[in-house]
C-alpha positions in Angstrom: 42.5 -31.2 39.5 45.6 -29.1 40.1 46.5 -29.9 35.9 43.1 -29.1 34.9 42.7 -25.9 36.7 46.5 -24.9 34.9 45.1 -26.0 31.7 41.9 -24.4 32.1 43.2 -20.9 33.1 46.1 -20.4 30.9 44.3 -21.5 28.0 41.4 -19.0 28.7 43.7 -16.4 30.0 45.7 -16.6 26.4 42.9 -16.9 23.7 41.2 -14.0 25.4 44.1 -12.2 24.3 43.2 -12.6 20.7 39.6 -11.2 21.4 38.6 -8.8 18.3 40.9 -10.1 15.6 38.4 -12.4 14.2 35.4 -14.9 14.6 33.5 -17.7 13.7 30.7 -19.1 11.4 28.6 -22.0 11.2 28.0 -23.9 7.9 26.0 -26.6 7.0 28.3 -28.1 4.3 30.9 -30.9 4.2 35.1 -30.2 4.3 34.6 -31.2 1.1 32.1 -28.8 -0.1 34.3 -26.1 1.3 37.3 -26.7 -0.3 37.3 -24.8 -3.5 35.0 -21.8 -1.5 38.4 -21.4 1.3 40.8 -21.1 -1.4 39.4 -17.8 -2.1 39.3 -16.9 1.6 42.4 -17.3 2.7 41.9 -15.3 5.8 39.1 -18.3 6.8 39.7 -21.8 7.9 38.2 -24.5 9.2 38.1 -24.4 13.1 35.3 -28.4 13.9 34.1 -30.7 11.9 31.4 -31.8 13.8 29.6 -34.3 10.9 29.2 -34.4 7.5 26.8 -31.8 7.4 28.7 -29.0 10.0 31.5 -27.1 9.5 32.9 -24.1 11.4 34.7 -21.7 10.6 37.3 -19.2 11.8 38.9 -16.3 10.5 38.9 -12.4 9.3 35.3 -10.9 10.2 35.3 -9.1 6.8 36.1 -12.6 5.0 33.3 -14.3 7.4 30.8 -11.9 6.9 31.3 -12.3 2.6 30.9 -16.0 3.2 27.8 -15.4 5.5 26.5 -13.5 2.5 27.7 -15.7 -0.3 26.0 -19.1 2.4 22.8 -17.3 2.5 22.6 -16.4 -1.4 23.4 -19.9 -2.1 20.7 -21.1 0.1 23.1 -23.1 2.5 22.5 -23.4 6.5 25.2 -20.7 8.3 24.7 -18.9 11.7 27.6 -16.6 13.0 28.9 -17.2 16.4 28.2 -14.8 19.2 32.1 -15.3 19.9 35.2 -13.2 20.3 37.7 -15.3 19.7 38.5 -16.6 16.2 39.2 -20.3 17.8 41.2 -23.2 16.5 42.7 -21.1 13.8 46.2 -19.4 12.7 45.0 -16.7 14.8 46.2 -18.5 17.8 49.4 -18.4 16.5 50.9 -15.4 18.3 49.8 -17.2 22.1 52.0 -20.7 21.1 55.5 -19.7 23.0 53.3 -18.4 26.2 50.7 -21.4 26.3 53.8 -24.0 25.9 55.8 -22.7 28.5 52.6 -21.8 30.6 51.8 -25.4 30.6 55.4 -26.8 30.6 54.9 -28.3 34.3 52.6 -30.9 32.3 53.5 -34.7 32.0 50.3 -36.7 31.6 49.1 -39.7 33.7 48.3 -43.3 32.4 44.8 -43.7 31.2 42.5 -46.2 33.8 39.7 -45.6 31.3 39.5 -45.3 27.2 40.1 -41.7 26.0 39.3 -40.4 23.0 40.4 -37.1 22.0 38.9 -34.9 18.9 42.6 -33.5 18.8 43.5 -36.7 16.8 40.3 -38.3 15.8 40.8 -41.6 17.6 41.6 -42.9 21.5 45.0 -41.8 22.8 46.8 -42.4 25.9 46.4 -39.9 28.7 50.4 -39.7 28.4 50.3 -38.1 25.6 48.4 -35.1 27.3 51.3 -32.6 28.0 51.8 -29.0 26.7 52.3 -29.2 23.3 48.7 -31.8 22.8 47.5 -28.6 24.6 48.7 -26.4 22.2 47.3 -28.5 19.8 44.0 -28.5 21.1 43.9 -24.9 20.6 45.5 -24.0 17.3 44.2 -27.1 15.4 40.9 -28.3 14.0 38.2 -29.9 16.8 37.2 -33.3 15.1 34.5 -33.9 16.8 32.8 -35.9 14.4 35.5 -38.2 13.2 36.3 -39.2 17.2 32.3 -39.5 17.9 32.4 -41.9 14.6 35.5 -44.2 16.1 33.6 -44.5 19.4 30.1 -45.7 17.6 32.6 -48.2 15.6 33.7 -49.0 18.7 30.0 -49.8 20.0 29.8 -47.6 22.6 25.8 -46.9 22.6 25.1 -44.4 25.5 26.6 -40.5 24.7 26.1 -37.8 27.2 26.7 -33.9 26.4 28.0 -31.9 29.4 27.1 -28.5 29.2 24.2 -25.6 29.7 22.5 -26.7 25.8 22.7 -29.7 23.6 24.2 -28.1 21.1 26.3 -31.2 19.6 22.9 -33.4 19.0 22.0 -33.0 15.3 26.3 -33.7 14.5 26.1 -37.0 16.7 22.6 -37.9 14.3 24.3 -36.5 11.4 27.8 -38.2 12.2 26.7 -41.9 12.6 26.3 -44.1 9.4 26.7 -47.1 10.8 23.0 -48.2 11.4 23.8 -49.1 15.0 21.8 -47.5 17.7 23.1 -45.0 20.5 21.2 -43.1 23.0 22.3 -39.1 23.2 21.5 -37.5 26.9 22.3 -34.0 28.1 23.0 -32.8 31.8 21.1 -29.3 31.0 18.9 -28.1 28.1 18.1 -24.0 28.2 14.4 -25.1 27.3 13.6 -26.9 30.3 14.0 -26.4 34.2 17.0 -27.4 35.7 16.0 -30.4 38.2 15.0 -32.8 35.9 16.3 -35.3 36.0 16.9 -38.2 33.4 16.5 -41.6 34.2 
């Protein structure tokens, strides 16, 4: 509890220091789609790739808001982030010396359970969790849907998203091509009271 509540602060307590140099933008395209589009933005990056299908971005506003308006001229899915931070981007460069030496006290424990970690893409060992993953975590692209795609090869069948909304749903539909079934549960949805309960 002690590690997470270190990890937890400092990380927040640092990115909020980059509030108002950029922000974020949702696309519904593929890494691949977006490849030749970036190289003439190269103020934008990629920040998750969530499926196939969802890509965000991070970056410049100016750049964001051209792509916003080259997304919707093209007739391609894209939604800007009600966000101050330009996460998981070169932006987060300037905070790397304070986080690493922030989180420094950091040495990992040995995992009693499988972890997988959309750092890497794949399950790690909870050794390897010490400052500089950390770092990682916050400077590098989420790969959310390459780690969700390792677990369903995996055959784990019953997902459950932590947090006020659902938002991850359609990427766990859109990640899985492996025609094996999984059940997706949430522990709050902003459409329905809290109590319920799921059974």
């Amino acid at each position: 509890l002690k590690d997470a509540l270190l990890v937890s602060y400092h990380r927040s307590r640092l990115q909020h220091t980059t509030a108002g140099t950029g922000g974020m933008l949702a696309v519904g395209l593929s890494e691949k789609d977006l490849e030749n589009i970036l190289k003439e933005h190269v103020n934008v990056s990629i920040a998750a790739i969530n499926s196939n299908k969802a890509i965000t971005l991070a970056g410049e506003q100016e750049s964001l808001d051209e792509l916003e308006e080259k997304f919707k001229s093209m007739g391609v899915f894209n939604r800007m982030l009600d966000v101050e931070v330009p996460y998981h981007s070169p932006m987060m460069n300037p905070i790397k010396d304070n986080l690493l030496e922030s989180l420094r006290s950091l040495k990992g424990n040995e995992t009693t359970i499988d972890l997988y970690s959309t750092v890497v893409g794949e399950k790690i060992s909870g050794e390897q969790i010490d400052n500089n993953y950390w770092w990682r975590n916050v400077r590098e692209p989420v790969r959310f849907g390459e780690t969700f795609n390792k677990l369903i090869e995996n055959d784990y069948k019953i997902f459950i998203e932590i947090g006020p909304h659902p938002v991850l749903r359609n990427s766990m539909s859109e990640c899985s091509d492996h025609n094996k079934e999984f059940h997706l549960l949430q522990t709050l949805n902003r459409k329905e009271p809290e109590p319920v309960s799921y059974t």
